[in-house]
C-alpha positions as CSV (number, residue, x, y, z in Angstrom):
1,X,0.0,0.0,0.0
2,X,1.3,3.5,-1.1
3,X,0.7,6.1,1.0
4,X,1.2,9.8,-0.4
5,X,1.4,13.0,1.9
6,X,-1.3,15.0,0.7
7,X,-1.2,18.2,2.9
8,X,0.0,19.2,6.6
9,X,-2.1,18.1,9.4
10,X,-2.6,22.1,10.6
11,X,-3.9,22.7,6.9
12,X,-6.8,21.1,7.8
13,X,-9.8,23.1,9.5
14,X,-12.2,21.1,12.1
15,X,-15.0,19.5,9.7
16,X,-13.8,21.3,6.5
17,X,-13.7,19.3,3.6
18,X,-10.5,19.7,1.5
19,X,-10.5,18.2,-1.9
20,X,-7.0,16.3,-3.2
21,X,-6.1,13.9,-6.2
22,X,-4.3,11.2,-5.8
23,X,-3.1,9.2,-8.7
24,X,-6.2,10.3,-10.6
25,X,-8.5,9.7,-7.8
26,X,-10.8,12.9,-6.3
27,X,-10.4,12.1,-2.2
28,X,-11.9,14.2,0.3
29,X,-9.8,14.6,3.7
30,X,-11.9,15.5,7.0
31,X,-10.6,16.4,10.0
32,X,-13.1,15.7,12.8
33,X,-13.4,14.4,16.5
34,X,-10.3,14.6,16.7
35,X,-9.5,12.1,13.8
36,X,-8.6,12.3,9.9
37,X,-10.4,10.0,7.2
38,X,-10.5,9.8,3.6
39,X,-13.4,9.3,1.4
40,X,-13.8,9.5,-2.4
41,X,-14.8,13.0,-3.0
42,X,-17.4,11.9,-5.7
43,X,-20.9,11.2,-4.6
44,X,-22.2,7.7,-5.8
45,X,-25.7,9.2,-6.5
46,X,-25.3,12.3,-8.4
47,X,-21.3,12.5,-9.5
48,X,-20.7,15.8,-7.8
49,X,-18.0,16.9,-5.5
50,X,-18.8,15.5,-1.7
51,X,-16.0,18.4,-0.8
52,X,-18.7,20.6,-1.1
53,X,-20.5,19.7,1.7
54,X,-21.2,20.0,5.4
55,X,-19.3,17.7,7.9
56,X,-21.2,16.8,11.1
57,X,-21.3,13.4,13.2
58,X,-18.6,11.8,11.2
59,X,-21.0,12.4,8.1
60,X,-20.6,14.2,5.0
61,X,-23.5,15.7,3.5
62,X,-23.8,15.8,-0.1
63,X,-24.8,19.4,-1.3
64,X,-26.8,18.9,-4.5
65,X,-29.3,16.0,-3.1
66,X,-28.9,15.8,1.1
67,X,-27.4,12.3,1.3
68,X,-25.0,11.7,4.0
69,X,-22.0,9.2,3.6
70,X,-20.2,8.0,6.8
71,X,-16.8,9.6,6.7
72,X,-15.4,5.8,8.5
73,X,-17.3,3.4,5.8
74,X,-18.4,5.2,2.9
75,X,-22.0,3.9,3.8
76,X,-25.0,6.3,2.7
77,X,-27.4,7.1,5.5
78,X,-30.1,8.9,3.8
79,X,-31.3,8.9,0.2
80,X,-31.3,9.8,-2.5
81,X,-27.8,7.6,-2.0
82,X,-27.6,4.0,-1.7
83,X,-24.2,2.8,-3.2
84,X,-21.5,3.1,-1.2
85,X,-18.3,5.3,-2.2
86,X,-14.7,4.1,-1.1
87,X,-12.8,5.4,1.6
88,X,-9.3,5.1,2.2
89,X,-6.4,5.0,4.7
90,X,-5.0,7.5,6.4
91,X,-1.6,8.0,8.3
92,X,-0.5,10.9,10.5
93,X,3.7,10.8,10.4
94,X,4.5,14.5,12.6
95,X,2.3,16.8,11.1
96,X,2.0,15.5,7.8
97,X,-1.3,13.3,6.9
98,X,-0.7,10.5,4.2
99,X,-3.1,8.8,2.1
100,X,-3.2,5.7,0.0
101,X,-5.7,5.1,-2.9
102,X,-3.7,1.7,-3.9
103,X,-5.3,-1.4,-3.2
104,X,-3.0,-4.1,-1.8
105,X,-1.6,-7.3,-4.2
């Protein structure tokens, strides 16, 4: 598994979205409670940035429809959502916060 710094730990605001690529992938980094987690910044119902949207509960909300994804499994909890989107590891080494979007062989 690859993991890939993707910004400093202090860039990222309590429950504010910010949007990377990784290797051609759109990932959304959340820092909240106190934890960091990656999630694929593309919402599985209507293709729009999940960046975009409003962090609460370990949720993120997505903007143009309402449906919440769960920031630990990628589940949906409301509709209009009910695929999944991936999320990914995350490692904190100092202040640096490392992802990985590669699956393991």
């Amino acid at each position: 598994m690859a993991f890939v710094r993707v910004c400093a730990l202090g860039e990222l605001e309590e429950d504010t979205p910010k949007r990377v690529e990784l290797d051609g992938t759109p990932v959304s980094v959340v820092r909240t409670g106190g934890e960091v987690f990656a999630i694929n910044d593309i919402c599985s119902h209507a293709n729009v940035s999940l960046s975009e949207g409003e962090v609460e509960d370990c949720m993120i909300e997505c903007w143009l429809h309402g449906s919440s994804f769960d920031l630990r499994t990628g589940k949906p909890s409301s509709l209009p959502a009910t695929r999944p989107v991936p999320v990914y590891p995350v490692k904190i080494e100092g202040d640096d916060v490392l992802v990985s979007v590669t699956q393991e062989s």
